[in-house]
Each structure stands twice: as structure tokens, then as C-alpha cells.
C-alpha positions, -999 to +999 in steps of 0.1 A: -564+019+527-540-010+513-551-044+520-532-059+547-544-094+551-526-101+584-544-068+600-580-083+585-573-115+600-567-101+634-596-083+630-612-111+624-598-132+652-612-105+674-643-109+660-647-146+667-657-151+629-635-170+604-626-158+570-646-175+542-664-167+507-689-133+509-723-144+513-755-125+531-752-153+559-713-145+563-722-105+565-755-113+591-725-131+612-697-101+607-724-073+616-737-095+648-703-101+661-689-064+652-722-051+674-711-074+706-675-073+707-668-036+694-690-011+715-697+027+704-679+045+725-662+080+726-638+069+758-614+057+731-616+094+715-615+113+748-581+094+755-569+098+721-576+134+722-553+134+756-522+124+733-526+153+707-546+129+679-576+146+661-581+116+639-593+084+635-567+057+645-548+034+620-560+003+612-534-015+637-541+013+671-573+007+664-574-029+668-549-031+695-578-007+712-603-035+710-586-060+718-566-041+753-586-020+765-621-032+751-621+003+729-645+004+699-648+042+683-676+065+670-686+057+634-662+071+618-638+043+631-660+015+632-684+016+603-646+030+582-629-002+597-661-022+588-659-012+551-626-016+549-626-055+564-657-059+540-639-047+508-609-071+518-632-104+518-648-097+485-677-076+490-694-048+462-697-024+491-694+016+496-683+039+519-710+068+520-717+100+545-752+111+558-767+135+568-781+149+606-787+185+616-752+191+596-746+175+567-721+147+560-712+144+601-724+103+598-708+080+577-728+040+570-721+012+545-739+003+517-735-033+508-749-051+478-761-087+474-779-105+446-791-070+433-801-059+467-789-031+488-783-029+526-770-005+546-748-012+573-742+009+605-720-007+638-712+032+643-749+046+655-753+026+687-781+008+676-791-031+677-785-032+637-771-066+642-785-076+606-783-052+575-808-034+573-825-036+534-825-002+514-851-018+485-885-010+506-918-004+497-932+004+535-913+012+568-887-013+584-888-012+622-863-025+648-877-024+684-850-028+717-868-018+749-881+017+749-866+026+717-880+020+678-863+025+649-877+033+617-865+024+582-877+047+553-881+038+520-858+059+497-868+087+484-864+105+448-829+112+452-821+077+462-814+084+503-827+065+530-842+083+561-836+064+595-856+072+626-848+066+664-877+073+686-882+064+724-911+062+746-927+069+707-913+101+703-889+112+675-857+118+690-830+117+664-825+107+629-800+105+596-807+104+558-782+085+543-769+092+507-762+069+482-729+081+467-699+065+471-672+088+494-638+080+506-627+083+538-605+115+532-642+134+520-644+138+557-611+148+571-629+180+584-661+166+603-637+143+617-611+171+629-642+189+638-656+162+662-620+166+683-627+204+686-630+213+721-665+218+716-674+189+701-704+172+717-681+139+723-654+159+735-679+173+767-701+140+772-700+101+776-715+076+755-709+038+758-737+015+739-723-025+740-749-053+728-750-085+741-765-120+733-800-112+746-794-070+753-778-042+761-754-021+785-756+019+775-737+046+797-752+082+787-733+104+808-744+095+843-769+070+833-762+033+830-786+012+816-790-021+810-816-041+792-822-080+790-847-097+769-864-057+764-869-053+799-846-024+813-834-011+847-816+026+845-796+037+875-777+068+882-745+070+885-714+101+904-690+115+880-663+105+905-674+068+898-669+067+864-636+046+856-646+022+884-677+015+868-671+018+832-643-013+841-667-033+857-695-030+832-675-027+803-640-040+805-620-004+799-591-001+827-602+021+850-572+042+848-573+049+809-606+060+814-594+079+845-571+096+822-596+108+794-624+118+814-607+126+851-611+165+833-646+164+835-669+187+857-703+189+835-715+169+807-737+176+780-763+158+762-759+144+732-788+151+714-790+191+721 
């Protein structure tokens, strides 16, 4: 991507965070804020779909979608866009792809500092509001309500293994590999995650933090979580764009418009 400063400084804008030096204490602030004002969210892709796009957005669409229509994207927007507003402040930091049941189908950041390596992920709907260190020598764990997540140290080939488990059960999970990739090395999971039988293509997922929580919308399930207490209700398909604009800020006809073809939804994690 050619640096466009007056693109990063929007971004930034829309961030709440102003442009300074790279420093660990600048990055902590960037992660927190990208984690709170950019949600995960496959609405954005569902409605991009709708106008014939089977590709990330450019880097002006996508933050027009944050800042109209309270869009974020999948990881492959947000942790891409993340690098990229990273790499135009100054910092060492790599794009690089992990792996799930298929390989390559997540991409993270790897940031160094001071000889230190983080990864950084705003694209797994997870409370990684810090970066999360790569140079262990035991497990890092992240706790938010019924869920834990589980930091591995690397292992001989250099990859890091991250857990999500809830109610103490494993439930999914990515090793992510050290090599630097570029954005194009994954023009084909990306196409492939438009297919029309792509699990975000038949489902809903909406995870936005906040201050002191969470608001997560699995398919007819809404959560929401304050100080790690959380309250799950269910919701009807029909109530869908009504809701998602009250809870999180999307225009209820947008949303009307890329999910009003829905009659079933499937899980995510089958």
C-alpha cells in the first residue's frame, strides 16, 4: 500500500489518538482504541458482497465504513489496515497469516520493540486491547467473562499457538507463523471467504469492546458483558437491523440490505 498520510490521519482521527513518535505506550493506546471504536463484524462484508465486491475495501471505503455506518471488517481488513497505519508511524512490524483448521485463513501482526516481539490481533474478536508478548517462557492468559485465552510459548519452528476456551473448554484456536507475507499472499482465502458458502457469508458476528466490556451478536444471541458479569438474550431474525442499530450504531436499513436474505444461520465454529 503507498503511504498516504492524509488517509492515516483520518484514521487516526477516528481513532481518538494523535500521531506521535512509535513507542510501546503509543502502540498499548492504538490497539485499545482500534478494539473500541472498530468492531469485528461481517455486516460490513455481507453488504459489500450485495454490490459484487469479493475483497477487502480500499483504504478510503474502508474508513468511510467506520466512520458512517460504524462498519469495522473481519481480520483481513482490520488487522491489514492495522499494519498498514503501524508501518506509516515508524514501526518494525509484519504482516503474517496463521493458521486454523485451514491453513493461512487468519492473518495477525507482529510488532517489534526493544528486541521484543508482540503480536497484534484487532481482527479475532478478542479483548487483545494490549499486544500480546511472543518471547514467553509459560502460558499468557487473558480472561473476559466466560471466556480464557491462552498464549503459547513458540514452538521449534518459531509459531505461536493461541487458545480461546469458554466455560473451560477448548473451543477454537490459531498458530500463528512468523514469516513476513504481503497482503496479496492471500487474495484466494480472501476471495474464498465471499464464496457463497463461506461461513461469514451464512452467519452473523458482531464483537464491539467498550471501556469496562463487551457487546457480541452471534447470530441470534446478543450478549453483553460489564465488569465480567454477562446477561445473553435471544433475539428474532426479523429484529435484526433494529437491534443491531440500537446496540451497535449500524443503520438499520444497511443492515436490512445485507442480511434481509437470510432464513438460517450457521455457527461459526462448525
Amino acid at each position: 500500500m503507498m503511504y498516504n498520510k492524509k488517509l492515516f490521519d483520518k484514521y487516526l482521527k477516528l481513532l481518538g489518538v494523535e500521531r506521535s513518535f512509535p513507542s510501546y505506550d503509543l502502540l498499548c493506546q492504538i490497539i485499545r482504541e482500534h478494539l473500541i471504536n472498530v468492531p469485528f463484524e461481517n455486516i460490513s462484508k455481507l453488504f459489500f458482497k450485495k454490490q459484487g465486491k469479493n475483497y477487502i475495501p480500499d483504504l478510503s471505503t474502508y474508513l468511510e465504513g467506520i466512520e458512517k455506518y460504524n462498519f469495522g471488517g473481519t481480520c483481513y481488513a482490520n488487522n491489514y489496515y492495522l499494519y498498514s497505519l503501524l508501518k506509516s508511524l515508524g514501526y518494525e512490524v509484519k504482516l503474517c497469516g496463521a493458521d486454523m483448521k485451514k491453513p493461512d485463513v487468519h492473518i495477525i501482526c507482529i510488532v517489534t520493540i526493544d528486541h521484543n516481539e508482540y503480536i497484534l490481533d484487532c481482527g479475532y474478536a478478542a479483548p487483545f486491547s494490549e499486544p500480546l508478548p511472543r518471547d514467553l517462557q509459560s502460558d499468557f492468559e487473558i480472561s473476559s467473562g466466560l471466556e480464557k485465552y491462552i498464549i503459547k510459548p513458540k514452538d521449534e519452528f518459531g509459531r505461536t499457538k493461541v487458545e480461546q476456551h469458554f466455560n473451560d473448554e477448548l473451543q477454537h484456536w490459531y498458530v500463528a507463523k512468523p514469516q513476513r507475507r504481503e497482503i496479496d499472499d492471500f487474495r484466494n482465502v480472501i476471495e474464498d471467504s465471499y464464496s457463497d458458502e463461506a461461513i461469514f457469508m451464512n452467519a452473523i458476528r458482531i464483537t464491539k469492546f467498550l471501556e469496562n466490556g463487551s457487546l457480541v451478536l452471534k447470530n441470534l444471541h446478543l450478549t453483553e458483558t460489564i465488569n465480567n458479569k454477562s446477561s445473553t438474550i435471544k433475539i428474532l431474525l426479523k429484529d435484526m437491523p433494529a437491534i443491531i442499530q440500537e446496540k451497535f450504531g449500524m443503520p438499520a436499513d444497511i443492515v436490512e440490505r445485507a442480511v434481509g436474505h437470510f432464513k438460517d444461520l450457521k455457527n461459526i465454529y462448525d
